[in-house]
VEXTORLO-232276 format. One record per residue (C-alpha): residue number from 1; x, y, z. Coordinates in nm, 4 decimals. Each point is the difference from the previous one (the first is absolute). Layout:
% VEXTORLO-232276
NUM,X,Y,Z .
...
END
This chain:
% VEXTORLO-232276
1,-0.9310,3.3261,-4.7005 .
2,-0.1827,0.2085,-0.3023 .
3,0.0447,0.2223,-0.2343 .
4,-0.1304,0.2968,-0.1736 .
5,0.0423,0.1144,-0.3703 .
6,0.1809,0.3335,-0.0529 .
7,-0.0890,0.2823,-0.2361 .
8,0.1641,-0.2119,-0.2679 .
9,-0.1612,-0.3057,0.0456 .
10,0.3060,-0.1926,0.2526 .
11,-0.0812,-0.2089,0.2440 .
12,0.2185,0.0961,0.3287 .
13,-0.0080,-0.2631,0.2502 .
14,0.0763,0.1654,0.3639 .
15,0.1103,-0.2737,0.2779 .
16,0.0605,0.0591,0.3196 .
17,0.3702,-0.1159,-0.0295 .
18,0.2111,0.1165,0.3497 .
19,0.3456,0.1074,-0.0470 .
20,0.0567,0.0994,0.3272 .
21,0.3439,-0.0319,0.1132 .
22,0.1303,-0.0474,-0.3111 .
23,0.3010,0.1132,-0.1887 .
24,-0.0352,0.0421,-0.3618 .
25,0.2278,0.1566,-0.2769 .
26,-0.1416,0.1047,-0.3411 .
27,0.2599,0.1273,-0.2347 .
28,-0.0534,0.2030,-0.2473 .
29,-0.2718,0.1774,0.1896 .
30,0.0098,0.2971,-0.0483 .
31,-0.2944,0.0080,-0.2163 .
32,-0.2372,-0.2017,-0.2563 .
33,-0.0533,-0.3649,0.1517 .
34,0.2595,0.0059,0.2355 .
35,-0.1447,0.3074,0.2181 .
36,-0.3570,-0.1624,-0.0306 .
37,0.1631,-0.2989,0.1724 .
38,0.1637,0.1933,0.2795 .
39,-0.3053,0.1899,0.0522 .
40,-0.2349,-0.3324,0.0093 .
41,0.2398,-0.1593,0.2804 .
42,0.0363,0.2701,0.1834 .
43,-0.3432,0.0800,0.0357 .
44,-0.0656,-0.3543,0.1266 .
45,0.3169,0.0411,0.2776 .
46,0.3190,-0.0658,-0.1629 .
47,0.3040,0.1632,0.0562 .
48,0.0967,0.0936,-0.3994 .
49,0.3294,0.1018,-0.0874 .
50,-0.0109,0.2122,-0.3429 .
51,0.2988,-0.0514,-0.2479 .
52,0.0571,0.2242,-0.2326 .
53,0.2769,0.0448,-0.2684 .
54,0.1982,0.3509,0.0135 .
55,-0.0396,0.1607,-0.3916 .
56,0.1769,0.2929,-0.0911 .
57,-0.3256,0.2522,-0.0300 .
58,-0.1215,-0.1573,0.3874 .
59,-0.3413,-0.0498,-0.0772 .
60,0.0477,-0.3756,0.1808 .
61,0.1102,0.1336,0.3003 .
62,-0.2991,0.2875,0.0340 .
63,-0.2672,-0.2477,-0.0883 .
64,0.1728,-0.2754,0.2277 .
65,-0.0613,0.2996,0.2817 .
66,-0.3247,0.0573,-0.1073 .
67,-0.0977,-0.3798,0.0005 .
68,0.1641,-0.0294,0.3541 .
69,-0.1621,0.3191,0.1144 .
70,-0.3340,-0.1803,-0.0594 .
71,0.1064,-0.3085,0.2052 .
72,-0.1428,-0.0752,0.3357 .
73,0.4431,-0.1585,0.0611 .
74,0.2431,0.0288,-0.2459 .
75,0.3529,0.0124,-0.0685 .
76,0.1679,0.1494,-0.3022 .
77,0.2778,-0.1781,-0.1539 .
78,0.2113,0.0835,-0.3293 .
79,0.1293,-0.3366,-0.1889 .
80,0.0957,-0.0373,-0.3288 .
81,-0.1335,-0.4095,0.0110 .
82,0.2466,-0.0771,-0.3531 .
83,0.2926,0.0838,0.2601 .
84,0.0502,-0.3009,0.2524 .
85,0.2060,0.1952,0.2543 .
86,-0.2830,0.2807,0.0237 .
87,-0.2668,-0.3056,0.0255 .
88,0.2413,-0.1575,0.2965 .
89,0.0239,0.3610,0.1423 .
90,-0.3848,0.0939,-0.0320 .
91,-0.0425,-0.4064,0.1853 .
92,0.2260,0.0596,0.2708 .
93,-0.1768,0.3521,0.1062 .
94,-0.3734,-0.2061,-0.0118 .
95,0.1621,-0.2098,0.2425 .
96,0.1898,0.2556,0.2244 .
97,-0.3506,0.2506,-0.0425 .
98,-0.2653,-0.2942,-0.0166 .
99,0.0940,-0.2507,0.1803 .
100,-0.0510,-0.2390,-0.3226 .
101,-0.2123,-0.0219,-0.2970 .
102,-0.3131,-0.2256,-0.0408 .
103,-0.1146,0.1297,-0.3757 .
104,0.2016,0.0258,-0.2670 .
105,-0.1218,0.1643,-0.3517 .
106,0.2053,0.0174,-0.2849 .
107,-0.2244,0.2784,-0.2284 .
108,0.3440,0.1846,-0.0939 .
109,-0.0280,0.0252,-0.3711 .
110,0.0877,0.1622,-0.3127 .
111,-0.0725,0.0313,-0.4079 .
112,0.2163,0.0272,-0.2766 .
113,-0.1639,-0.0884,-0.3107 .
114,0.1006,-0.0632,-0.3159 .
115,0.0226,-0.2428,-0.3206 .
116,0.3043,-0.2577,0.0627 .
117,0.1510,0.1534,-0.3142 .
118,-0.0068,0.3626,0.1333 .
119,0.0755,-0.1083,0.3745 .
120,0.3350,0.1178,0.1649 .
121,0.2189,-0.1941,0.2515 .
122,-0.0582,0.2488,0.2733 .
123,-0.4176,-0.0209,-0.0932 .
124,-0.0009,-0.3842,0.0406 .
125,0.2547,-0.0041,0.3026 .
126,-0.1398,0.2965,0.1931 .
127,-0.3404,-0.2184,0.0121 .
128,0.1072,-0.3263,0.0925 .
129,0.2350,0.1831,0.2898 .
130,-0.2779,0.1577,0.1474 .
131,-0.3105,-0.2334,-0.0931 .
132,0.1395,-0.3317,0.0427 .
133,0.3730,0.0547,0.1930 .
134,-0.1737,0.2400,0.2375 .
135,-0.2541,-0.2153,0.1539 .
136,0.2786,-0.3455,0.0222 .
137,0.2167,0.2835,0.2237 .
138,-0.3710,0.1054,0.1795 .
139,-0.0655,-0.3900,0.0815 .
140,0.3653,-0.0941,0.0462 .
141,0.0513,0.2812,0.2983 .
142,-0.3121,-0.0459,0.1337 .
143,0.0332,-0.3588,0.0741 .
144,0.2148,0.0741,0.3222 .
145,-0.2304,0.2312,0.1718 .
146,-0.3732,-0.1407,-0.1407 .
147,-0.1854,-0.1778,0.2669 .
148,-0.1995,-0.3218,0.0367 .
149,-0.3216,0.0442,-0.2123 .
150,0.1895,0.2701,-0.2179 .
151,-0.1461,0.1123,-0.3837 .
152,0.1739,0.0684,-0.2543 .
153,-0.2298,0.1343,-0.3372 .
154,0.1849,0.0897,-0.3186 .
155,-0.1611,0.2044,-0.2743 .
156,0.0231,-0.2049,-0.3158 .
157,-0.1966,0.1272,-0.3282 .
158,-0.2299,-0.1892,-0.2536 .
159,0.3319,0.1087,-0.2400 .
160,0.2002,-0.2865,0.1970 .
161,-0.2643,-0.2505,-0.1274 .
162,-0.0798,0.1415,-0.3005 .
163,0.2571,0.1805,-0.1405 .
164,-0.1323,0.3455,-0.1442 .
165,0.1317,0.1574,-0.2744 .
166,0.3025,0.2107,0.0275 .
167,0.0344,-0.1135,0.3748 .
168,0.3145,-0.2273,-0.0413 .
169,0.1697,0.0920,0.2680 .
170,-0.2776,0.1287,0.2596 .
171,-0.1909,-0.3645,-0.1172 .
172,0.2992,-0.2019,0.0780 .
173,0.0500,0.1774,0.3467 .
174,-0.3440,-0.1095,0.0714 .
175,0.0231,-0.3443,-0.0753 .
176,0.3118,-0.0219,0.1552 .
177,-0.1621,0.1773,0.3157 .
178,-0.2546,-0.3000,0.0195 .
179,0.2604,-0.2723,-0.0706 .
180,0.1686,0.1106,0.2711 .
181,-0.3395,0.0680,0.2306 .
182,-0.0331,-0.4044,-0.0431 .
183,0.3803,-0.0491,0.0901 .
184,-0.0255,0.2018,0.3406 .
185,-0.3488,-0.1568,0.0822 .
186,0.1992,-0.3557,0.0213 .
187,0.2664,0.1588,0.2119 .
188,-0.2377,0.2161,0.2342 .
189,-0.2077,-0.2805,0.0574 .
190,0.2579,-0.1190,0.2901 .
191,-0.0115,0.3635,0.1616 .
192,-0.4050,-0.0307,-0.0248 .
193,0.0211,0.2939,-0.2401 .
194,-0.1968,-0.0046,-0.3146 .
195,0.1239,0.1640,-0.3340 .
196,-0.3011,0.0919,-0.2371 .
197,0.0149,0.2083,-0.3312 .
198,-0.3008,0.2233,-0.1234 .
199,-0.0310,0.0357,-0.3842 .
200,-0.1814,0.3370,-0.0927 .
201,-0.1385,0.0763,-0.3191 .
202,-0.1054,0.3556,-0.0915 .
203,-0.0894,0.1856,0.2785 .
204,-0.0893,0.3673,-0.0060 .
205,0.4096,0.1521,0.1187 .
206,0.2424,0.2136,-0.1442 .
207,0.1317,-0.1831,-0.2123 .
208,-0.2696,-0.0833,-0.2084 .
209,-0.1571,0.3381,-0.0119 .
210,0.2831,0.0757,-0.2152 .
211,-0.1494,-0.2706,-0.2348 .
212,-0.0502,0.1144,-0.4085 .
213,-0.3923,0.0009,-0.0117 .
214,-0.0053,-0.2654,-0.2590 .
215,0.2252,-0.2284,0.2803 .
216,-0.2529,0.0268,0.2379 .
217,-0.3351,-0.0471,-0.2522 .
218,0.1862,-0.3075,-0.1188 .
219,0.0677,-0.1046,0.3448 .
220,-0.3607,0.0538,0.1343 .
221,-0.1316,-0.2053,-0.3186 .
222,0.1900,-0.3076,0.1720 .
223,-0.1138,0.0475,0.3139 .
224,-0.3017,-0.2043,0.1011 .
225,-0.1101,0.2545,0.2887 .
226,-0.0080,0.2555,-0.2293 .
227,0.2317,0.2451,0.2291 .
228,0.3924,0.0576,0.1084 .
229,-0.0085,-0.1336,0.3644 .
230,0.1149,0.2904,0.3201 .
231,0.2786,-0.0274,0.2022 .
232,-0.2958,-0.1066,0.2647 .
233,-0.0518,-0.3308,-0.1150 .
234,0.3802,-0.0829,-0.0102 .
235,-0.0178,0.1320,0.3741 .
236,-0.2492,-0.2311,0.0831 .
237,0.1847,-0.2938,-0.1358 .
238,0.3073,0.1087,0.2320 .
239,-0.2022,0.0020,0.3156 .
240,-0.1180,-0.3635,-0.0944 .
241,0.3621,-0.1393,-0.0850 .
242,0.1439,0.2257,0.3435 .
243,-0.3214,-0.1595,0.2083 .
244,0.0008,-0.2897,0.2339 .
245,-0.2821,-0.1347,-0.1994 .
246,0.2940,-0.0538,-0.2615 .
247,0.1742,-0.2084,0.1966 .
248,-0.0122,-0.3037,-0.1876 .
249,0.0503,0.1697,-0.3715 .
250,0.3720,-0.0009,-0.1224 .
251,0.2382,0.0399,-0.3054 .
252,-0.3120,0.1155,-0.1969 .
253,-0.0738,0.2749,-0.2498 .
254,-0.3339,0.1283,0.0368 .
255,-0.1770,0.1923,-0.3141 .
256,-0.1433,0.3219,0.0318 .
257,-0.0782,0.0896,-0.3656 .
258,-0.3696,-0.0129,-0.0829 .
259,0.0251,-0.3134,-0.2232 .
260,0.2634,0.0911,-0.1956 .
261,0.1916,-0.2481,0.0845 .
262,-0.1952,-0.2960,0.0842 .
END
């Protein structure tokens, strides 16, 4: 094990984790964090099948393409993960395709901010259906057809502990999303599956590119590293949760937020 530091100063620790044989869906991985995961299994022998959510424009689906173009094996699959029969549907062709599923990664995620004044019904509703109701259906389908020694990692936020401003609804998905990681760790334990949650802070995606300048010199103020983190180091923290050296670590939320949350 080591570990280099990047042109920005981040430490990326490179294992030599083996995947090989392995079934793993990402959703939501089409691009940002949830590509960087398929790619990162994939290049150490899983089998990775890409979800990605149909929009109206199709930019999902071509970048879903693209990601599986780049992919040693992978399989394609639309899912809208807020809709429980197209979860059951998208579970029933891993099985009939795959022959199972040994990795399970809940990354499927949206943002809808606003004040709780200002918010809508269909801003705080669309959130929890996707963030929170979309990874119970992922975990509650996959139970049937996840093998002995299976992983499941959800993608919680620093928001679910901390509760940033304006996040209401995207913070209360999140720390819903690791209430329930704890719940399924006690009920996977029988099926020797453990059920981990990874808590990101800022890390250098989309979505915060999009941040007011002010946002993000605030932001970096509070950060004791000094820097937003890359989707790299909430990569690596996947490959450790997915790895058989994680064997033994369950129904826990690990931080990956520079300090700023400590």
């Amino acid at each position: 094990m080591g570990w280099r530091a990047n042109g920005s100063g981040i430490r990326l620790i490179h294992m030599a984790y083996d995947f090989t044989g392995k079934i793993a869906l990402v959703t939501g991985s089409s691009r940002g964090i949830g590509a960087g995961i398929v790619r990162a299994l994939d290049e150490r022998g899983a089998r990775c099948v890409v979800n990605y959510f149909a929009d109206a424009e199709g930019r999902n689906r071509l970048e879903a393409e693209a990601v599986g173009a780049s992919l040693r094996s992978a399989v394609l699959m639309e899912c809208d993960v807020s809709d429980a029969a197209q979860v059951r549907a998208m579970m029933d062709r891993i099985a009939s395709e795959c022959g199972g599923l040994d990795i399970l990664v809940n990354n499927a995620g949206i943002l809808r901010d606003r004040t709780i004044g200002k918010m809508t019904e269909d801003e705080w509703e669309s959130v929890i259906r996707v963030n929170l109701s979309g990874a119970f259906h992922c975990i509650q389908q996959a139970l049937p057809i996840l093998r002995a020694g299976g992983r499941i990692v959800s993608l919680a936020s620093v928001s679910g502990q901390l509760g940033l401003f304006g996040q209401a609804n995207y913070a209360a998905s999140k720390a819903g999303l690791i209430a329930l990681t704890k719940v399924a760790a006690r009920e996977c334990a029988r099926k020797q599956v453990t059920v981990n949650a990874i808590a990101p802070g800022f890390i250098q995606t989309e979505m915060t590119r999009d941040l007011p300048a002010e946002v993000v010199e605030r932001t970096l103020a509070a950060l004791p590293v000094g820097c937003f983190g890359e989707i790299a180091d909430v990569v690596n923290a996947v490959l450790f949760l997915c790895s058989a050296e994680a064997g033994y670590i369950t129904g826990q939320v690990l931080n990956v937020n520079g300090g700023f949350l400590m």
